[in-house]
C-alpha positions in Angstrom: 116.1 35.5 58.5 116.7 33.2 55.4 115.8 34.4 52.1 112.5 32.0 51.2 111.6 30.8 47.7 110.9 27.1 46.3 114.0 25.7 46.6 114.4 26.3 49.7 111.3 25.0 50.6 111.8 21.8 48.3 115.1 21.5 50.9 113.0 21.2 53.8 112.5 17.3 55.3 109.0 16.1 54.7 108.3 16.4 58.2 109.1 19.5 58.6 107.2 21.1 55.3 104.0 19.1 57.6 105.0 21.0 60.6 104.6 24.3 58.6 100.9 23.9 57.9 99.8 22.7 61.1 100.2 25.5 64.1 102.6 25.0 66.7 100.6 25.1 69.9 97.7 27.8 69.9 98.8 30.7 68.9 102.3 30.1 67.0 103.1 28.6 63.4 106.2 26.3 63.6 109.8 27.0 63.3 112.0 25.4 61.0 115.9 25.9 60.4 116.2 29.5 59.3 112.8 30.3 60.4 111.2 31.2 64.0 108.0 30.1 65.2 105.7 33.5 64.9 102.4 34.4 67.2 99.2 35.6 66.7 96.0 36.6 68.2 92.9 37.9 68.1 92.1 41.6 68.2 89.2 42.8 66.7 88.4 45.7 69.3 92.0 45.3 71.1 95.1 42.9 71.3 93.9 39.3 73.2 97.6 38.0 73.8 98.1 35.2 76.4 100.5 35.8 78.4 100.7 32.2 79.6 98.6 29.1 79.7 97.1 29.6 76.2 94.0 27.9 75.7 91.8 28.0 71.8 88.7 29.7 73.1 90.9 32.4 74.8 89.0 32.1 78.2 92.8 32.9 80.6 94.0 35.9 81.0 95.6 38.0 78.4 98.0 40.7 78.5 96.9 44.5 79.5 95.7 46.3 76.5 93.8 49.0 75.8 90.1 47.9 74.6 88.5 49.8 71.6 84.9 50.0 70.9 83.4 46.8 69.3 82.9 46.8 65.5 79.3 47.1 65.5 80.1 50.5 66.8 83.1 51.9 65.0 81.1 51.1 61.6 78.5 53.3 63.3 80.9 55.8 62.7 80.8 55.4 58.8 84.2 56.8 59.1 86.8 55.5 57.0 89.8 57.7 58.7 88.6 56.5 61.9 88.8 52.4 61.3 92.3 53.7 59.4 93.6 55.4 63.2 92.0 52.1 64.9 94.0 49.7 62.8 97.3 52.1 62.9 96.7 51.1 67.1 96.0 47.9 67.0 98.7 47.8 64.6 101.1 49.3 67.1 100.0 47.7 70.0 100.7 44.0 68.1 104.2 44.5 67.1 105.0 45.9 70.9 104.1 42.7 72.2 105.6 41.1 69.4 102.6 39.6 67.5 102.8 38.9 63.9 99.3 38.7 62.7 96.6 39.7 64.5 93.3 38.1 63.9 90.6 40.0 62.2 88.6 41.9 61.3 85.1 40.1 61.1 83.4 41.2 58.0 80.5 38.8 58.0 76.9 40.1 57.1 74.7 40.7 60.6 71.6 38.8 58.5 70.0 38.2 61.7 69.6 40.0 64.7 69.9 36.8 66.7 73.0 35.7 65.5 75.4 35.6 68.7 78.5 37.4 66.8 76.8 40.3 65.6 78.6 42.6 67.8 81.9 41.8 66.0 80.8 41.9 62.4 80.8 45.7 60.8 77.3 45.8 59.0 74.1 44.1 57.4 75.4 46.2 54.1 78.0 44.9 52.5 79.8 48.6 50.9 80.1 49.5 54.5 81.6 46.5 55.9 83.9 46.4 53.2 85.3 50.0 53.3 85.2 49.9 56.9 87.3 46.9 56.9 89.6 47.8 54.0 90.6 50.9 56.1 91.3 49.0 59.3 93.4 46.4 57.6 95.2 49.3 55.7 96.0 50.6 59.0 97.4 47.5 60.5 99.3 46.4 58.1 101.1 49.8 58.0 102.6 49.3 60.8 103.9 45.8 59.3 101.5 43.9 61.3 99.1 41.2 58.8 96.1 40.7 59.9 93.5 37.7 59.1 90.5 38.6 57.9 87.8 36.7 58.8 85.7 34.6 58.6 85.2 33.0 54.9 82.7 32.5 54.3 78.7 32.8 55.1 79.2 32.6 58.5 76.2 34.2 60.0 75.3 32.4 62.9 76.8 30.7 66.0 74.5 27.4 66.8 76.2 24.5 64.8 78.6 26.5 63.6 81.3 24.0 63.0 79.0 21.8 60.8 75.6 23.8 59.4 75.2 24.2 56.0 75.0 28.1 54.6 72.7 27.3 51.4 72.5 30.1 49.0 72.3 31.1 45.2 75.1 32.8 43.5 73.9 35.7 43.4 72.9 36.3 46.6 76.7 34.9 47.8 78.4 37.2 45.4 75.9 40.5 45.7 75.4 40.4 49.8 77.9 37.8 51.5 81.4 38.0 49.1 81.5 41.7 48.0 82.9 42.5 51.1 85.7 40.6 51.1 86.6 41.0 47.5 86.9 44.9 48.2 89.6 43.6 51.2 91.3 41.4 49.5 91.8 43.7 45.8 92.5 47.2 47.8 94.1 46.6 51.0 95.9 42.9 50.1 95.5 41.2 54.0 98.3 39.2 54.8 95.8 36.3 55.3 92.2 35.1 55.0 90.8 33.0 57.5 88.2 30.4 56.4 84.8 29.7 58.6 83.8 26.5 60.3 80.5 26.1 58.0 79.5 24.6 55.1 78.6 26.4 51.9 75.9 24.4 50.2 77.1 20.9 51.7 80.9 21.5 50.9 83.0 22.1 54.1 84.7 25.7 53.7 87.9 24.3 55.1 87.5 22.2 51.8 86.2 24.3 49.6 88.4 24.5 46.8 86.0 26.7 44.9 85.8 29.4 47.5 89.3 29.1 48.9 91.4 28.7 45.2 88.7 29.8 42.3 87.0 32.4 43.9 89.8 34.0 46.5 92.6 33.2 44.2 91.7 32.6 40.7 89.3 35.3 40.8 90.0 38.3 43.0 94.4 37.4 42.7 94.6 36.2 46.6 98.4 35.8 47.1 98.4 35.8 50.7 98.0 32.8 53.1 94.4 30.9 54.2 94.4 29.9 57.4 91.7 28.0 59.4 89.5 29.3 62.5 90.6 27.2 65.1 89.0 23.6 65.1 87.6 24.0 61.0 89.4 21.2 59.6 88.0 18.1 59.5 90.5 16.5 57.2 94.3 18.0 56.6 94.4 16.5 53.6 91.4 17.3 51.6 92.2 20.9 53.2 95.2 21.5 51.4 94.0 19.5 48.3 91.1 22.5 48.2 93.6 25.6 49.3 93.6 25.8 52.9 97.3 26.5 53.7 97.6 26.5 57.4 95.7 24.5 60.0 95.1 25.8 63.5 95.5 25.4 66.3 96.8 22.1 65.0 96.9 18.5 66.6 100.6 18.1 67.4 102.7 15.5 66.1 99.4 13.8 64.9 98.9 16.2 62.6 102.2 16.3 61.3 102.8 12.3 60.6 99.1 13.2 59.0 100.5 15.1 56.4 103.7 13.3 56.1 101.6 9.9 55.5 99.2 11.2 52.9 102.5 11.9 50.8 104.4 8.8 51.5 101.2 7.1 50.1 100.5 9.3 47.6 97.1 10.9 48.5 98.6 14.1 48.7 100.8 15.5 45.6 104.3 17.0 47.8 103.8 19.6 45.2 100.8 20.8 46.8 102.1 20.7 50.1 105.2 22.5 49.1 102.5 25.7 48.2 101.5 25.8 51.7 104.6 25.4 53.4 106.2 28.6 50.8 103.4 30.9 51.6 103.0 29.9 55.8 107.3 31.1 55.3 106.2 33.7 52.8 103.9 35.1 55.4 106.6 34.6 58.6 109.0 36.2 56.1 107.1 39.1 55.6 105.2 39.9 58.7 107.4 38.9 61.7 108.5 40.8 64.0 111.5 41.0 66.3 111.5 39.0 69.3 111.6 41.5 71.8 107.7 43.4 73.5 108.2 47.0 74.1 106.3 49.5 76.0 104.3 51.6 73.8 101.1 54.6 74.9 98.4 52.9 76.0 97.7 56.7 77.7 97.3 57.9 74.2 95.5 54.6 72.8 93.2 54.9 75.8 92.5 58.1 74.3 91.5 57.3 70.9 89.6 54.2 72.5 87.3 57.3 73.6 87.3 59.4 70.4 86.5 56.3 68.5 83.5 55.8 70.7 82.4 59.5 70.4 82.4 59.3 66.6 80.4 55.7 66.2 77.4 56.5 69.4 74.2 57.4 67.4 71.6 59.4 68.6 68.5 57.6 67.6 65.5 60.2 69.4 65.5 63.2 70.7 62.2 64.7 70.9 62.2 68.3 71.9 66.3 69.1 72.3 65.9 66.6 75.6 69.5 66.3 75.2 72.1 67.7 75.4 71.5 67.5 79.1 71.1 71.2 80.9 73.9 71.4 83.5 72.0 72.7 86.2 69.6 70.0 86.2 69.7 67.4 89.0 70.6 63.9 87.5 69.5 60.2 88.0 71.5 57.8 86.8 69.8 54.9 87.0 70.5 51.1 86.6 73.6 48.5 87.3 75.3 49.2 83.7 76.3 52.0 84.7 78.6 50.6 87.6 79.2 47.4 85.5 79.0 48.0 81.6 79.0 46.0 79.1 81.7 47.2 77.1 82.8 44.5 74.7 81.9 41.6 73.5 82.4 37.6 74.8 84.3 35.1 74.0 87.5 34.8 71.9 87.9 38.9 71.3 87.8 39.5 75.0 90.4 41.9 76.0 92.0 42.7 79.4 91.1 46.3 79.5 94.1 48.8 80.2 92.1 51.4 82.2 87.9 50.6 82.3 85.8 54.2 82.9 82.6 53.5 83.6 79.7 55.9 83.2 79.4 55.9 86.5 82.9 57.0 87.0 82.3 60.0 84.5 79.0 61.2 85.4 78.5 64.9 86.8 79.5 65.2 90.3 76.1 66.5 91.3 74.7 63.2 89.8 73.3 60.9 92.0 73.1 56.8 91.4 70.9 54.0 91.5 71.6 50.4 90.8 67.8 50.0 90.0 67.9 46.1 88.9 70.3 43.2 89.3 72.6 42.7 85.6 72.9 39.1 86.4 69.5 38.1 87.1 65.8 38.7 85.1 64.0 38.3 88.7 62.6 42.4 89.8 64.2 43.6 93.0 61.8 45.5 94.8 63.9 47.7 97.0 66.3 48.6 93.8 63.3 49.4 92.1 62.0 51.4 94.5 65.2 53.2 95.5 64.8 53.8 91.7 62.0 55.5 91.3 62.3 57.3 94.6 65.5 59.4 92.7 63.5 59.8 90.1 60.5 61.6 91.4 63.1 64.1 92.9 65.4 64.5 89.7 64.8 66.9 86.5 66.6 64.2 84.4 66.9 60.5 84.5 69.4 58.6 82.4 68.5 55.2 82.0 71.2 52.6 81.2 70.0 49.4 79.6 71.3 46.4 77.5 71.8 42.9 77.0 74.4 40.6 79.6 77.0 38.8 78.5 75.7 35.9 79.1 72.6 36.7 76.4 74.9 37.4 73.8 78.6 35.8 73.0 80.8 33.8 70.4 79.6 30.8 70.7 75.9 30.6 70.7 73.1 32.4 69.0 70.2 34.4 71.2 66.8 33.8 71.5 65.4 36.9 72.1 65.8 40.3 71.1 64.1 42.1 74.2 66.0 43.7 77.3 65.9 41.2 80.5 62.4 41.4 81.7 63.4 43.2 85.0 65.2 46.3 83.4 61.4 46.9 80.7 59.5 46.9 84.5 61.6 49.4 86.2 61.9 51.5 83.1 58.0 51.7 83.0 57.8 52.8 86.3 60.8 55.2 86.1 58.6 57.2 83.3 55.3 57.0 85.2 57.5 59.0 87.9 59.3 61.4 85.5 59.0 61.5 81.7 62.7 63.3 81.2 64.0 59.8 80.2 67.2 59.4 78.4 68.0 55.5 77.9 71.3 54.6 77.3 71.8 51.5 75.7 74.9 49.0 75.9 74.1 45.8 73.6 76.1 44.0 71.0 73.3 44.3 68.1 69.6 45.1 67.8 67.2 45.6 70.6 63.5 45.5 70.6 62.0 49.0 71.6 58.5 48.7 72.5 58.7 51.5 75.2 60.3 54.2 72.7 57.5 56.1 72.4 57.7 56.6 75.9 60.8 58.0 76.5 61.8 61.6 74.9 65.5 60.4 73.7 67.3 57.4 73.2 71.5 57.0 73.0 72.8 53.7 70.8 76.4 53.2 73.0 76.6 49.2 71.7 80.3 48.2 73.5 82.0 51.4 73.3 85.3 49.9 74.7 86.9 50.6 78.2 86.5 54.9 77.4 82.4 53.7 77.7 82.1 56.5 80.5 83.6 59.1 79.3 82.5 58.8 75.6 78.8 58.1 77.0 79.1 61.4 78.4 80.8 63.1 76.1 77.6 62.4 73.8 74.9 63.3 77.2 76.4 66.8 77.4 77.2 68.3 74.5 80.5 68.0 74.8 80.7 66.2 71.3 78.0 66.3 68.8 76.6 62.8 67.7 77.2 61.7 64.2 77.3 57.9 64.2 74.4 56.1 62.2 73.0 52.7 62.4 74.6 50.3 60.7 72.2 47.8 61.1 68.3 48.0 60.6 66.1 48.2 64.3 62.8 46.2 63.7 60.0 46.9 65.2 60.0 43.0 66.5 61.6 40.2 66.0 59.0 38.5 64.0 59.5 41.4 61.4 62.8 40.2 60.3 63.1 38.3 56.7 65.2 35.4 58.4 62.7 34.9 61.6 60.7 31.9 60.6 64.0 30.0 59.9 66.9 31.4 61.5 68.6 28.1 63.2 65.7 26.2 63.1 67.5 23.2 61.2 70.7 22.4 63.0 72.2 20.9 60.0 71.1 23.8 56.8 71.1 27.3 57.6 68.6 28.3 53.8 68.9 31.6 53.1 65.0 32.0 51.8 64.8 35.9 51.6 67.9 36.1 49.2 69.0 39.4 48.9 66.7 41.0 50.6 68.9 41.4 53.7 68.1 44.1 56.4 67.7 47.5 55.0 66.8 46.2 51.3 63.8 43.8 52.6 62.6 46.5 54.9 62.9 49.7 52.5 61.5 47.2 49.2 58.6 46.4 51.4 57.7 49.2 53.2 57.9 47.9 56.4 57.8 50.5 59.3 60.8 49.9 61.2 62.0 51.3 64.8 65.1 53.0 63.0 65.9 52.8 60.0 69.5 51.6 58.6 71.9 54.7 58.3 69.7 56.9 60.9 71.6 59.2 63.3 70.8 62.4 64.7 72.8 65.4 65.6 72.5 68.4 67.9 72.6 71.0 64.6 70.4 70.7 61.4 71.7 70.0 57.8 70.5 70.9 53.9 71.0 69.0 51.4 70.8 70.6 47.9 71.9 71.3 43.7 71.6 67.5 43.1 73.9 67.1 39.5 74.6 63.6 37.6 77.5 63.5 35.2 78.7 60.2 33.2 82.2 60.5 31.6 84.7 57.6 30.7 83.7 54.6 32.9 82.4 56.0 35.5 79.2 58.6 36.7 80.2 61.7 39.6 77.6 62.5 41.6 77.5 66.1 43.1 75.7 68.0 45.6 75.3 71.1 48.2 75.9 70.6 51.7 75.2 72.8 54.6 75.1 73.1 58.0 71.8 74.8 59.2 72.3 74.7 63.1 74.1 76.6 65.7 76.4 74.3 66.5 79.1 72.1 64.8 79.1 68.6 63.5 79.7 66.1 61.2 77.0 64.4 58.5 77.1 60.9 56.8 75.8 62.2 53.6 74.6 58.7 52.4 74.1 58.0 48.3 71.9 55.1 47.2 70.7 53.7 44.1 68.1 52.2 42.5 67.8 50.2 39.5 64.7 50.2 37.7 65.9 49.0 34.2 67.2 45.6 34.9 64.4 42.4 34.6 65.8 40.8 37.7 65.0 40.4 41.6 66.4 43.6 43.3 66.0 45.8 46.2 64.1 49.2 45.9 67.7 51.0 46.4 70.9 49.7 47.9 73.9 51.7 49.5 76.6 52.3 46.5 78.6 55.4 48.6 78.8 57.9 52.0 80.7 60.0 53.4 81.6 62.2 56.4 81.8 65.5 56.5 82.3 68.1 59.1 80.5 71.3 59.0 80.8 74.3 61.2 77.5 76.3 61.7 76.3 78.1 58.7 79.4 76.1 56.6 78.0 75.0 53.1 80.4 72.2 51.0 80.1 71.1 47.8 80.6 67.4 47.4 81.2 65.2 44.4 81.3 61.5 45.0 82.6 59.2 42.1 80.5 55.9 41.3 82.0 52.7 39.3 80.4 50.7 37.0 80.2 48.4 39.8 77.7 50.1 41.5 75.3 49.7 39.0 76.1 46.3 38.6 74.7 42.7 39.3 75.7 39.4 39.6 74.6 37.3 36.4 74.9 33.7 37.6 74.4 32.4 33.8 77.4 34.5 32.6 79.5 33.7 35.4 80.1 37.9 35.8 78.9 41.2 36.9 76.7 43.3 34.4 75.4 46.8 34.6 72.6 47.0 32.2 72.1 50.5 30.4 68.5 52.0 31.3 67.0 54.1 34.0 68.6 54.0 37.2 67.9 56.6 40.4 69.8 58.3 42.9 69.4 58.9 46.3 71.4 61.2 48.4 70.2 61.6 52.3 70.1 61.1 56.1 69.4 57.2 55.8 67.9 54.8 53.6 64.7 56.4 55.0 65.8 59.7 54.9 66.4 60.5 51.3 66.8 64.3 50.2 67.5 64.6 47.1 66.7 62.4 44.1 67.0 62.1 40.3 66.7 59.8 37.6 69.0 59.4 35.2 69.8 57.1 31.6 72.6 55.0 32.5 74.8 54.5 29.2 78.4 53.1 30.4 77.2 49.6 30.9 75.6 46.6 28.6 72.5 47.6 26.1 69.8 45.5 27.2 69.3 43.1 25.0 66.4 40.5 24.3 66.7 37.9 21.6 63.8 36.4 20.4 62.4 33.2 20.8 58.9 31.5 20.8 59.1 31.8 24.4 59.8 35.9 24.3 56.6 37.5 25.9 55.5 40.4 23.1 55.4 43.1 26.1 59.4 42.7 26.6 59.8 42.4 22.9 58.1 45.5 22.1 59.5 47.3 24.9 62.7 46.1 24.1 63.0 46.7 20.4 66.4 47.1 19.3 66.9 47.9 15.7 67.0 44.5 14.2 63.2 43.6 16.1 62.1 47.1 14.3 63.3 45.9 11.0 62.3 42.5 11.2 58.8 44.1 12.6 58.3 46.3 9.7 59.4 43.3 6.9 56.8 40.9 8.2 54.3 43.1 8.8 53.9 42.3 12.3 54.4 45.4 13.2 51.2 47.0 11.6 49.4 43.6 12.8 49.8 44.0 16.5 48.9 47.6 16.6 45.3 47.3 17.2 45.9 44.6 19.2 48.0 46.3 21.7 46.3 49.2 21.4 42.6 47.7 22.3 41.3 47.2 25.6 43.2 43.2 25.5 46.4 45.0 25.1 47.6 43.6 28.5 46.6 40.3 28.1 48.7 40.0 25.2 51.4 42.0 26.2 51.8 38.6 28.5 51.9 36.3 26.2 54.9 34.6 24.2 55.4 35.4 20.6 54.6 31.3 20.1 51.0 32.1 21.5 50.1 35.0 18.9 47.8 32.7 16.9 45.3 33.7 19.2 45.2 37.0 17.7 45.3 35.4 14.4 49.1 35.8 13.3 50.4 32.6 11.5 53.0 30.9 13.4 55.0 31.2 10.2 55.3 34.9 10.9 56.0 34.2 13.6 59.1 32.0 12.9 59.9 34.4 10.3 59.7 37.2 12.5 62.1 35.4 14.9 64.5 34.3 11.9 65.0 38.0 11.2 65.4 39.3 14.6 68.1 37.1 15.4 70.1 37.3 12.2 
């Protein structure tokens, strides 16, 4: 392949620099002399190559692969080595069938529970999206496969999504809906970035120049490639003007005499479109592969497909040790998902499973089956019902499969409802009137309204575990693996208890983001709000201690250390989870946010001592007037625990690495934040006015907190001059 640089490029015909940045066909990037055309595809959860008759929504038939669980699962897992071994295979699998750049991950923030792409995004926090994504594209890119990390930006919901308006404050952007992606882009360097369809604050991301060449580039040192999702650009030319380098699919030779046009006339600088054209070669150069497909082991993939699974299913209840499941017990399974799972998710990221094993296929032989309701359909079936609850009555132990169809949640469109299908909450009522050993197995793409937990003893979180569903499903039933995924997503009560619910795609043109950053766990933890499960919550068939909580800050940075132990009988792993809370800052924050975790596996009786490392960063938020992150110095709290909920251990500490807080006087300063905010120059300026010895009675009467709340400009009402006052300020300052 030719060796690419600018003067190659600037040796290019016009036309065929404008072929470069529009894609050739569906799924390829066009070839010029020196340079073939190179594919790619989607592959989030498994490779989604055509194998003929490509069409942009992916709805035909796509090579055999094998189909890994869905990301709202392997995030479950809060396993960074894990998402590393999934990207390694999806890695391997791409360059077999000759695929350059595979399409994803999805990193965007699940800020609603109704938004219809949930099940493809990682998290509603963004630390674990980002690490979990960082490891994945580490892994695929090892394998010299890019990948396309997706999608940029604010892309949290599916109704209107190629023309709603995401309207947010800076903060919020950088703090919840950015962080993620600038962890990718600095530690793991993806080959490309794929912009969203939506608007950020009126201005089309596909013509964003802020977010696609201040903030990617400028900012966070981007050098890769920006590519669109398919159908984002509205106009080629204001695209590339803002950063956009490649345009797909692309409209043929349309788009082409486009681009070739806009120069001749001179609305587009060639200089410009030279950029795009070097870095779509740039990216050929670097990540193609070489012509030929090869067989590779999708027998071993398949494998992994199921260990993946048995590390991200969360046990979310298990009242009284109902599970693991005693062998000798006779077994219902109950209800059509386990014949017919749901497995992964709709739409574009559809793959054409290698080797599907249902849970029906992997249940115990002495287990006996009933459909119990129709997938397809909402309307009750008496006889299935009845058949149903008939095997209950004469079973020890019913296992309950529920979830949502594919047809209520998808790519494409946004649901309505967070409830199971009508007919599946009637038969499950009736199956615990007839036998309260309940296990319910769920199989859903995000969160699921729960207003019959408290009737069943345990409930099993699968979400689309991926064609090893049966297996890994019972894998987690009997004890042959221990459970140690944890949500990562908040369960609400309701629906209506969700921050976005009284707005979420109501206006088909603005999608506001009124609750800020209070997204999932932070509203719900800041408020108090009982929740069905909390984010991070998980349980395990053994028992663990947490213990010896020790803060140290040295250099830049502040370790955090602690005792774990495993208190059961039986193995497992813990997501030891480390939060914290800032309560020095004057600003809007949650009570405590996520800032580290990590796995560990224990065998019974096995203490470890672990010492996590926190950057300033963690302490840090986004100052919109300075245009930068700030960590203030001041009182901060750590968390260590279960889940947000959870928390074991705790301690406050004096943060001292960061910025002094400052306040600098004015008329407007309030005298509380003054006085509790006296730096040396407000003591001296204090003592030579006198003010000092003025305002001591008055704070220390019974008014004290009436005029602790009001500005320095007001204190004529406690008859100080407002030439001390000035003078006061004049010294502070100086």
């Amino acid at each position: 392949m030719t060796k690419v640089d600018l003067k190659f490029v600037d040796g290019l015909t016009l036309e065929e620099k404008a072929s470069l940045v529009t894609g050739h066909d569906f799924w390829f990037t066009a070839a010029v002399p020196g340079f073939k055309k190179m594919m790619m595809t989607d592959g989030p959860s498994g490779l989604r190559k055509q194998s003929n008759a490509a069409d942009a929504l992916g709805l035909n038939n796509s090579v055999d692969a094998v189909c890994f669980p869905c990301s709202a699962l392997t995030a479950s897992s809060f396993d960074d080595d894990c998402l590393l071994k999934l990207g390694k295979h999806l890695g391997l699998a791409a360059k077999a069938e000759n695929v350059g750049v595979l399409l994803g991950p999805g990193v965007n923030i699940k800020r609603s529970p109704l938004a219809g792409r949930n099940f493809e995004y990682f998290s509603e926090d963004p630390l674990l999206a980002g690490r979990m994504a960082t490891a994945y594209v580490k892994g695929v890119q090892s394998q010299g496969i890019g990948v396309s990390v997706k999608h940029f930006a604010l892309n949290n919901r599916e109704n209107q999504r190629f023309t709603s308006s995401s309207n947010v404050d800076e903060r919020t952007m950088r703090e919840i809906y950015l962080s993620q992606f600038e962890r990718v882009v600095k530690e793991a360097h993806p080959a490309t970035i794929m912009c969203s369809y939506n608007k950020i604050n009126g201005t089309l991301n596909s013509q964003n120049q802020r977010l696609l060449t201040g903030i990617l580039r400028d900012e966070w040192g981007f050098d890769g490639l920006v590519m669109s999702d398919w159908g984002a650009v509205a106009d080629h030319v204001a695209a590339l003007k803002a950063g956009l380098d490649l345009e797909m699919p692309g409209n043929g030779q349309s788009s082409v005499d486009e681009i070739v046009q806009a120069v001749e006339e001179g609305r587009l600088d060639e200089g410009t479109l030279n950029r795009s054209a070097l870095r779509v070669l740039q990216m050929v150069e670097r990540w193609h592969t070489d012509g030929t497909t090869k067989s590779y082991d999708k027998e071993e993939q398949h494998d992994f497909a199921r260990q993946a699974a048995d590390d991200g299913i969360v046990l979310m209840k298990n009242d009284e040790q109902e599970l693991p499941l005693n062998g000798n017990d006779k077994i219902a399974v109950i209800g059509e998902l386990a014949e017919h799972p749901r497995y992964q998710g709709a739409g574009s990221s559809h793959v054409n499973a290698h080797q599907l094993v249902t849970p029906l296929d992997a249940m115990p032989d002495d287990a006996t089956y009933a459909q119990g309701y129709q997938l397809d359909v909402d309307e009750e079936d008496g006889q299935l019902e009845q058949e149903a609850v008939d095997l209950a009555k004469t079973s020890q132990h019913v296992v309950f499969f529920a979830g949502f169809p594919a047809s209520m949640e998808s790519e494409g469109f946004d649901k309505t409802t967070i409830d199971l299908p009508a007919n599946q909450t009637t038969l499950l009522k009736k199956v615990v009137q007839a036998n309260r050993h309940v296990t319910v197995v769920l199989q859903n793409g995000s969160v699921v309204a729960m207003p019959w937990a408290d009737q069943v003893p345990a409930i099993v979180e699968t979400y689309l575990a991926g064609e090893a569903v049966g297996d890994a499903t019972w894998d987690i039933l009997t004890g042959k693996v221990n459970p140690s995924g944890k949500l990562c997503e908040t369960f609400p009560i309701k629906l209506e208890d969700n921050p976005t619910y009284p707005t979420f795609g109501q206006d088909k043109a603005n999608e506001n983001y009124h609750e800020g950053l209070m997204v999932g766990y932070r509203y719900y933890d800041t408020k108090k709000m009982p929740v069905r499960f909390p984010f991070g919550h998980g349980l395990s068939y053994t028992s663990f201690e947490y213990s010896d909580l020790q803060i140290k800050q040295d250099n830049r940075q502040v370790s955090v250390s602690f005792s774990l132990t495993n208190t059961g009988k039986v193995a497992g792993k813990e997501v030891a989870q480390i939060y914290v809370g800032n309560q020095v800052s004057a600003i809007e924050k949650p009570a405590k946010e996520l800032r580290d975790f990590i796995k560990v596996s224990l065998k019974p009786g096995e203490s470890k001592q672990i010492t996590r490392v926190l950057p300033r960063r963690a302490f840090a938020w986004y100052n919109e007037n300075k245009e930068s992150w700030q960590a203030d110095n001041g009182q901060y709290e750590i968390f260590v625990g279960s889940s947000v909920e959870d928390i074991r251990l705790q301690q406050q500490f004096d943060y001292k690495l960061g910025t002094p807080v400052q306040v600098q006087l004015t008329s407007e300063t309030y005298v509380g934040d003054m006085m509790a905010h006296q730096t040396p120059a407000i003591k001296r300026a204090l003592q030579e006015t006198g003010l000092g010895e003025k305002l001591k009675p008055i704070l220390n009467s019974d008014s004290a907190a009436i005029f602790a709340n009001i500005p320095l400009r007001s204190l004529v009402m406690g008859g100080i001059s407002t030439d001390d006052v000035k003078k006061l300020i004049r010294l502070a300052n100086a």
